[in-house]
C-alpha positions in Angstrom: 0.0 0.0 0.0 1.6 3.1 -1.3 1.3 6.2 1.8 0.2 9.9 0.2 1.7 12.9 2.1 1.0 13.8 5.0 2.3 10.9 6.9 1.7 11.7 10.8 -2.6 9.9 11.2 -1.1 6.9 8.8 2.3 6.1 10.5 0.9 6.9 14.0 -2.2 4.7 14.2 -2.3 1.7 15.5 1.4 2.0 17.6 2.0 -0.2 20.1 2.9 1.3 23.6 5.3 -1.6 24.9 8.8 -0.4 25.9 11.8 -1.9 27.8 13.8 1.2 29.3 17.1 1.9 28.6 20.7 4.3 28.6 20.2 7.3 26.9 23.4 8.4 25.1 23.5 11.9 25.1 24.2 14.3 21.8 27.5 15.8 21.4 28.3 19.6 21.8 26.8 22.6 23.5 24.3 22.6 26.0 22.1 24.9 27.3 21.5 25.7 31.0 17.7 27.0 32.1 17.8 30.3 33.9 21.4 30.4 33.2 22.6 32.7 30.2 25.9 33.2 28.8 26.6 29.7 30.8 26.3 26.7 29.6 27.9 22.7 28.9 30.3 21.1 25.9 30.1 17.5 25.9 32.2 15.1 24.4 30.8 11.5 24.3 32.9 8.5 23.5 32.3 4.7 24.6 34.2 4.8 27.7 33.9 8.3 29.1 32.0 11.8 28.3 34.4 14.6 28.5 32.7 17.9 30.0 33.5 21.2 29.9 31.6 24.1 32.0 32.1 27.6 30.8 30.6 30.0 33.4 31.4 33.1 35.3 33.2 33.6 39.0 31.8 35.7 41.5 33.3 38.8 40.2 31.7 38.1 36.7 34.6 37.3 35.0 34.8 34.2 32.3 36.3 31.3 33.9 35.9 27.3 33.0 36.3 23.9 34.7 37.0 20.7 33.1 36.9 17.0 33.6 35.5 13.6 32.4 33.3 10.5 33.7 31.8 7.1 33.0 28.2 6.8 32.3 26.1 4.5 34.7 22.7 3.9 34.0 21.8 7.4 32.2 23.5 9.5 35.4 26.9 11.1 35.0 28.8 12.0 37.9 31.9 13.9 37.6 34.5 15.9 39.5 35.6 19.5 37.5 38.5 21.4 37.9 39.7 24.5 37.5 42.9 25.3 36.7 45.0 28.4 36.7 48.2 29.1 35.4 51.7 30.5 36.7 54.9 30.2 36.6 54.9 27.1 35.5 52.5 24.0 34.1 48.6 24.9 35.0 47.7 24.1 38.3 44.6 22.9 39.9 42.7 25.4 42.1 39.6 24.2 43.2 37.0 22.0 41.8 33.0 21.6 41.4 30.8 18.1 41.9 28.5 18.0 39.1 25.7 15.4 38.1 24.3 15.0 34.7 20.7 13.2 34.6 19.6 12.1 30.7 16.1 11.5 30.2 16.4 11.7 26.4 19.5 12.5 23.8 19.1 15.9 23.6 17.6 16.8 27.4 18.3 16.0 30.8 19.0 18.2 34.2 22.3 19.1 35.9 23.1 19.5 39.6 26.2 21.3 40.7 27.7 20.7 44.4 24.2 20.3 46.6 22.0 22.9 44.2 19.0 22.2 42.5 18.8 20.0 39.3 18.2 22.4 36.7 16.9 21.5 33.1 19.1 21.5 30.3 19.3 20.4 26.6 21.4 20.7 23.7 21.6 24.5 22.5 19.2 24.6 19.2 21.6 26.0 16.7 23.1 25.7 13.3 19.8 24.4 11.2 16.7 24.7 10.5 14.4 23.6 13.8 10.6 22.9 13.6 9.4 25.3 16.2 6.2 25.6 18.3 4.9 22.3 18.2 5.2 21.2 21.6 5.2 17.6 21.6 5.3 16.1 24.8 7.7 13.2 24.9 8.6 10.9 28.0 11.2 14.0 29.0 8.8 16.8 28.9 7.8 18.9 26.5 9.7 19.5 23.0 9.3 22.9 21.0 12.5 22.6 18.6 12.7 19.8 16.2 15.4 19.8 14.0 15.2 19.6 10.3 15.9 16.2 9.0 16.1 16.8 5.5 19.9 15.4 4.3 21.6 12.2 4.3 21.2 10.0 7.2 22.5 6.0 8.2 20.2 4.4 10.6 21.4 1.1 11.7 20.9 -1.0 15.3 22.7 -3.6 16.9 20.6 -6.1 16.9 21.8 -9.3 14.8 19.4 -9.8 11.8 18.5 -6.4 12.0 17.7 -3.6 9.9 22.0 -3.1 9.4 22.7 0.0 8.1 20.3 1.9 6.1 21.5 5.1 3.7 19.3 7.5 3.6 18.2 10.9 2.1 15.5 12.9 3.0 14.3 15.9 0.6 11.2 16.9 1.9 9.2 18.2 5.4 5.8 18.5 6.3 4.8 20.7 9.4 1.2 20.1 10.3 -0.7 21.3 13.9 -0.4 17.6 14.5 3.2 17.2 14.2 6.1 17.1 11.6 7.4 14.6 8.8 10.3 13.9 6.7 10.3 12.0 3.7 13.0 10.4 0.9 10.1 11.9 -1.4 9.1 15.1 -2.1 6.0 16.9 -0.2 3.5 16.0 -2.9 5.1 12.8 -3.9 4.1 8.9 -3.0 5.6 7.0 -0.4 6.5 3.2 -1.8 8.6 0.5 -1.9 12.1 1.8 -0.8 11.0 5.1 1.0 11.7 6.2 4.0 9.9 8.5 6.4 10.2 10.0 10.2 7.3 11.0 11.6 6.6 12.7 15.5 3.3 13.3 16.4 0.9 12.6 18.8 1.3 8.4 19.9 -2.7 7.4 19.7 -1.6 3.9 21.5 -0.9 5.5 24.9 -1.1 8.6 27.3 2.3 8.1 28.4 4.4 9.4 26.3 2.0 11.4 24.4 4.0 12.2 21.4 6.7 9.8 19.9 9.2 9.9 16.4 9.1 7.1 14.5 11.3 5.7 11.7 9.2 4.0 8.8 10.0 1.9 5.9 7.6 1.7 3.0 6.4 -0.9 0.6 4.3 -1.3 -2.3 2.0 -3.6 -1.1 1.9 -3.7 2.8 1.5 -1.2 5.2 4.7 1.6 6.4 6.8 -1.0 8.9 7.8 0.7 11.5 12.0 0.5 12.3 12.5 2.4 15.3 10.9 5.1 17.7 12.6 7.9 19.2 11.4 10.3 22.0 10.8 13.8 20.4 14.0 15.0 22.6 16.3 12.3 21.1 16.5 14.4 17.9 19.4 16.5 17.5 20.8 18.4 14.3 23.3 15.4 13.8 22.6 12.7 15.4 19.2 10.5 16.2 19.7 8.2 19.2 16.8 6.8 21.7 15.6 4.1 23.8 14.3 1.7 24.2 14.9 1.0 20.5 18.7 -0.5 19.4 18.3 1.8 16.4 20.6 5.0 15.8 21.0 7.6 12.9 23.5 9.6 12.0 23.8 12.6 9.8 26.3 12.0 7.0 29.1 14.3 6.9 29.6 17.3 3.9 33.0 16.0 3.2 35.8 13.8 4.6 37.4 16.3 5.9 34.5 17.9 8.3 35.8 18.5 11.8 35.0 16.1 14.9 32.7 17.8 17.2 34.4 17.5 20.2 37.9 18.2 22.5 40.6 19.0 20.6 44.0 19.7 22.6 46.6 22.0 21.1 50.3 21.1 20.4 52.6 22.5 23.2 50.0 23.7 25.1 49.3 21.8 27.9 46.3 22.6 29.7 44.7 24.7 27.2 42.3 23.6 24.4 39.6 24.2 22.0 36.0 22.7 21.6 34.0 22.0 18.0 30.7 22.0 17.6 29.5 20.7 14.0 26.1 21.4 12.8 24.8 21.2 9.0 24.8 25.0 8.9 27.2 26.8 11.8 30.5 25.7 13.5 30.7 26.7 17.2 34.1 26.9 18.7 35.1 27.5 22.2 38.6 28.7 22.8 39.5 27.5 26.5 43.3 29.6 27.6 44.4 31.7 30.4 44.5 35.5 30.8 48.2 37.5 31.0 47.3 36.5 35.3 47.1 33.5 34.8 43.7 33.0 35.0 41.3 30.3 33.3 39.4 32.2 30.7 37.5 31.2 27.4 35.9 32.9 24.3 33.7 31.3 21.7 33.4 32.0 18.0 30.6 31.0 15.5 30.5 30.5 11.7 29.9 29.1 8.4 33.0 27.3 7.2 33.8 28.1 3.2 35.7 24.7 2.1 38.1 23.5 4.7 38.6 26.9 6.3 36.3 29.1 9.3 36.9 32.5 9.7 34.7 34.0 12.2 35.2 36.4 15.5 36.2 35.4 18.5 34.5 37.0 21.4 35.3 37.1 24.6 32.4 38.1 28.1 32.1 39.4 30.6 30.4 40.9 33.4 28.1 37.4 33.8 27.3 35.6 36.5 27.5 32.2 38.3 25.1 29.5 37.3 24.0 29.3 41.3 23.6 33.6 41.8 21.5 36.7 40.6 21.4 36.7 37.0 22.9 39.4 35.4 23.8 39.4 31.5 27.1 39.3 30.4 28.3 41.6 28.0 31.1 41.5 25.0 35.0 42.1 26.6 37.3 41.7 23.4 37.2 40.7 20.1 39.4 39.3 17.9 39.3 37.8 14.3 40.0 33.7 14.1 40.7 31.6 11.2 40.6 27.2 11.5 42.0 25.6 9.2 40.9 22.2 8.7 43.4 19.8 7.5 41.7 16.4 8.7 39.1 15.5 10.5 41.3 15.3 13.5 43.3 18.2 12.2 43.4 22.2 12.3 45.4 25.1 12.3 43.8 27.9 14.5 45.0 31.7 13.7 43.8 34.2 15.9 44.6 37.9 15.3 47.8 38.2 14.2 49.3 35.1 16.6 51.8 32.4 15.1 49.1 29.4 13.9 48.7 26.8 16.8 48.3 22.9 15.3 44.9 20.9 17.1 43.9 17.9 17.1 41.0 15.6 18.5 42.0 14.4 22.0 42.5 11.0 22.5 40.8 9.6 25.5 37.6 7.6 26.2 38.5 4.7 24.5 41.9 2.1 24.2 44.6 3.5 21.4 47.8 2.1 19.8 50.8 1.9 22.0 52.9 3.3 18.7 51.6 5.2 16.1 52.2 4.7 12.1 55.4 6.2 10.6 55.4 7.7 7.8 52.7 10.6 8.8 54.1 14.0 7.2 52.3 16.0 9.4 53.4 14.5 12.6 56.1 16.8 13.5 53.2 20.0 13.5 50.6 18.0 14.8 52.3 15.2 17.1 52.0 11.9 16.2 48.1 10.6 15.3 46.9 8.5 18.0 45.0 5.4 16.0 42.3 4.3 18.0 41.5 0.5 18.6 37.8 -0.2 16.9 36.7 -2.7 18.7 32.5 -2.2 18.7 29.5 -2.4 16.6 29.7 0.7 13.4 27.3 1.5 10.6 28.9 2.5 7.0 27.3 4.6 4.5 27.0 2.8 1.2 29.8 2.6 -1.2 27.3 3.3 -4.0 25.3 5.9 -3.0 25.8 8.8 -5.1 26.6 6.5 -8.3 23.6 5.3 -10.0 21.4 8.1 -11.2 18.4 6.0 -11.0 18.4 4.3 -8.2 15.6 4.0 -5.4 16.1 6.7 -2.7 17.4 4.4 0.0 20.6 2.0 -0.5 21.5 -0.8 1.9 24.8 -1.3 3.5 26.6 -2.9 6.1 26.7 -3.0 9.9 30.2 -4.5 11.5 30.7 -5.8 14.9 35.0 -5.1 15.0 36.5 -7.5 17.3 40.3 -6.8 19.1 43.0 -5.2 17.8 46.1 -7.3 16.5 49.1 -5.4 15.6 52.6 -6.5 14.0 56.0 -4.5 14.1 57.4 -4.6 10.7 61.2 -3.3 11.5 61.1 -1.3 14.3 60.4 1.3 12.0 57.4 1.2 10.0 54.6 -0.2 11.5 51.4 -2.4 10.3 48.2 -2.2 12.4 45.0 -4.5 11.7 42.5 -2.5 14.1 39.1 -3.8 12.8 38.8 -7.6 12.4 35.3 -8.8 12.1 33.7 -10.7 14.7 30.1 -10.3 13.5 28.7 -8.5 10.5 25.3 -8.2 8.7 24.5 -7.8 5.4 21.4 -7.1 3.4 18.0 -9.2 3.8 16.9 -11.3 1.4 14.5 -9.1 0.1 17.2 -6.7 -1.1 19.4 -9.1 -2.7 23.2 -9.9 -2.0 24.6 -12.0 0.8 26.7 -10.9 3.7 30.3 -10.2 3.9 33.1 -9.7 6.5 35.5 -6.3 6.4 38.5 -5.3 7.9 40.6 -2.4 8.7 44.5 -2.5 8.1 47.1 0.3 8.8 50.3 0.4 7.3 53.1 2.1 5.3 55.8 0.8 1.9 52.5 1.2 -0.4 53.9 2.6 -2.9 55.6 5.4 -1.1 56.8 6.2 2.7 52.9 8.0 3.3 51.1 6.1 6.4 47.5 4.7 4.9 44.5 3.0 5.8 42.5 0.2 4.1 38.8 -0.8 4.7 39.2 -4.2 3.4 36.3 -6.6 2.1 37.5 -10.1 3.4 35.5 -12.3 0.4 32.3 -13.8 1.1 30.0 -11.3 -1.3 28.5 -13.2 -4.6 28.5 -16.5 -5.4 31.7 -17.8 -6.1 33.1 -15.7 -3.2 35.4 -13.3 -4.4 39.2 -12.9 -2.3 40.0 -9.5 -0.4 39.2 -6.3 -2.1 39.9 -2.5 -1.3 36.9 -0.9 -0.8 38.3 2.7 0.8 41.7 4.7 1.8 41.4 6.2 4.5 43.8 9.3 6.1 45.0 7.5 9.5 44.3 11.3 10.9 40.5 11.2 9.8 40.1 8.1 12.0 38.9 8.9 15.5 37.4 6.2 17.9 33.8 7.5 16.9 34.0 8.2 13.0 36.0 7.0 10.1 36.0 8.9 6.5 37.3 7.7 3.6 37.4 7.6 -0.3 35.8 4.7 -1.9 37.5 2.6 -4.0 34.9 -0.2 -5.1 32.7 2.2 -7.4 32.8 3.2 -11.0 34.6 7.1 -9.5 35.9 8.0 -6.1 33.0 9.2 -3.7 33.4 9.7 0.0 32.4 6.8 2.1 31.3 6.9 6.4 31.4 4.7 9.4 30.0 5.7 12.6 30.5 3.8 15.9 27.2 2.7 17.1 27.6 3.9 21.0 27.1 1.2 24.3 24.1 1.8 25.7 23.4 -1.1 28.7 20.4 -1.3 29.8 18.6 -0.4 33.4 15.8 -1.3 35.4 13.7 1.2 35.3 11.1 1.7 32.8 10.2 4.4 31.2 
């Protein structure tokens, strides 16, 4: 059964309200504190560990910011952050603040510092297009911001025999008093066999939550299946991640080279460092230092990037006040012009004012890493060496074909790898081979798209062709009948590997065309429900 536009009374009908509670991961980047502005959150969320940052004011209003990281444990983070300051030597700490993070969906939870109050907080709504004014009341309170779907996506779960990775594109959105849609069809178009759709609107089935999200496939026969529901809170401008469902969605990158959101440390300057914030529109980036006192102080800069490169100001407050006292506004200090330039994923160049360039990269933590790195990286001596992240986990890969056939349905499956441990070998002491990602379990398309299943690999090394350090995702056989031996399918820059995403250039296809992998985050589940 073919579905007209609009989507929401068709998908939503008929839901069932069953649900098994579990983790929420919560999205990356800047957060927003209620009844707090000009303060606010960064967070930085690997498998292992969630860095956070906290940029605020002291009591006599000037910028200051504390610092520190923490496990997860059953959606609550606890964590100890410092403040540092600097003098005649290495930073110091000098004094720190308890703080408790509490997710009740992906983009919202509440924040306790010291013995306070738990104050609401979600991730600042900035950088796209957001759906506003609907107010749909998930299981985490009310929602008035949903982001704008429309661009590529890969959904994929964990679940073996599952949906595995699903490439995506949505062109079109319907707003509605109801609620809001997106679609891999346009507005006045037909959804059918190999469409997809998101819908959040009001959840008929049940009073609690009243409004849901929900992923749908469509066929041409049978009724939209649904793939995965989302509280209206779990969406976020990049990434789509819920419970109680196993399924995930992430916003494909513009280019290979499109920064990490996240911490990146700069080279030689211990204790200082810089935060990214990617959305499909704006970069946001926080510049963490000390003043000519030695004082922690930070100033944030905003833009649309042109290429590889962000120019933008960099401003810097003051005159604000502490989350816990009388508000008062802060007001613009200094400003100064700033220039990143992106040479990586991992890698940048930050200019600001007239100042020699200082070399970032993503900081490594939150997840296990390579005793030695490759040789053979020309940018090493700028940068420091590239630290290459074991892969060990479950990630979802954009499909190799998906910008090559002209014709092809608006959806394209892929693949969905389980990496197991990391094996290494020492060549001669001097270069270095590393296979990171061996499969342990993998799925490949169902049936009813055709194909069979296959098993990948990623392998490190250098002496291919030259002394430049390179990366291989590998197809180990096992696709078509015969099974074909070991194939190429993309290089990858050992520098835009990171323990979260991977981008490369595919190799397999009639013409180069980036490829993705995103690691599919640990979620274990509690005993609550929700």
């Amino acid at each position: 059964m073919a579905t007209k536009l609009p989507l929401l009374a068709v998908l939503l009908a008929g839901l069932s309200a069953t649900a098994s509670a579990q983790v929420w991961v919560p999205a990356d980047g800047v957060w927003q504190i209620d009844g707090a502005n000009g303060s606010g959150l960064t967070l930085d969320v690997r498998d292992d560990a969630i860095g956070v940052g906290l940029y605020t004011y002291d009591d006599a209003g000037n910028g200051t910011w504390y610092s520190g990281a923490g496990a997860l444990v059953d959606g609550v983070l606890a964590v100890e952050l410092t403040r540092f300051a600097r003098g005649d030597g290495s930073p110091a700490a000098v004094d720190s603040l308890a703080v408790t993070l509490q997710f009740q969906a992906s983009a919202a939870g509440t924040v306790s510092i010291g013995d306070g109050p738990a104050r609401p907080m979600r991730q600042l709504a900035f950088g796209a297009d957001y759906v506003e004014g609907l107010d749909l009341a998930g299981a985490s309170g009310t929602t008035d911001a949903i982001p704008d779907l429309c661009g590529r996506w890969v959904f994929s779960d964990t679940a073996p025999g599952g949906m595995g990775s699903i490439d995506v594109t949505f062109i079109s959105m319907q707003i509605t008093d109801e609620g809001a849609s997106f679609a891999t069809e346009p507005a006045d178009g037909t959804l059918d066999g190999g469409d997809y759709s998101v819908a959040c609107g009001a959840n008929p089935a049940a009073e609690d939550p009243p409004s849901l999200c929900l992923l749908y496939a469509h066929h041409d026969t049978l009724p939209p299946s649904e793939r995965a529901r989302f509280d209206p809170a779990d969406l976020s401008a990049m990434r789509i991640a819920g419970a109680p469902t196993t399924a995930i969605g992430f916003r494909v990158p513009s280019t290979p080279n499109e920064p990490q959101s996240g911490i990146w440390q700069i080279a030689g300057r211990f204790g200082e460092g810089v935060t990214i914030d990617v959305r499909p529109d704006l970069i946001a980036v926080g510049v963490y230092g000390y003043d000519a006192d030695g004082n922690a102080t930070w100033s944030l800069a905003t833009g649309a990037p042109v290429g590889d490169v962000l120019e933008a100001d960099l401003v810097t407050f003051a005159g604000g006040s502490c989350i816990a006292c009388e508000h008062t506004d802060p007001q613009i200090d200094s400003t100064r012009s700033m220039r990143l330039e992106f040479v990586g994923a991992t890698r940048a160049r930050l200019t600001i004012g007239d100042d020699a360039p200082l070399a970032l990269s993503l900081l490594p933590f939150g997840a296990d890493y390579l005793d030695k790195p490759l040789a053979g990286d020309p940018l090493a001596e700028e940068f420091g060496p590239h630290a290459l992240p074991a892969l060990g986990g479950a990630w979802a890969q954009t499909s190799v074909y998906a910008t090559t056939p002209i014709d092809a349905p608006p959806f394209f499956k892929s693949s969905a790898y389980t990496f197991a441990d990391v094996e290494t070998v020492s060549l001669d002491g001097e270069t270095y081979s590393a296979l990171i990602a061996v499969p342990d379990e993998q799925w490949g398309p169902p049936s009813e798209f055709g194909g069979g299943s296959y098993a990948s690999s990623i392998a490190c090394e250098v002496g291919l062709g030259d002394d430049t350090a390179d990366c291989s995702l590998i197809n180990l056989g096992g696709f078509g009948s015969p099974p074909s031996g070991p194939t190429d399918i993309a290089d990858i820059l050992p520098w835009n590997m990171s323990a979260t995403r991977i981008s490369g250039v595919n190799l397999d296809g009639p013409f180069p065309e980036p490829v993705y992998l995103f690691r599919i985050p640990l979620r274990p589940a509690v005993d609550t429900t929700r």
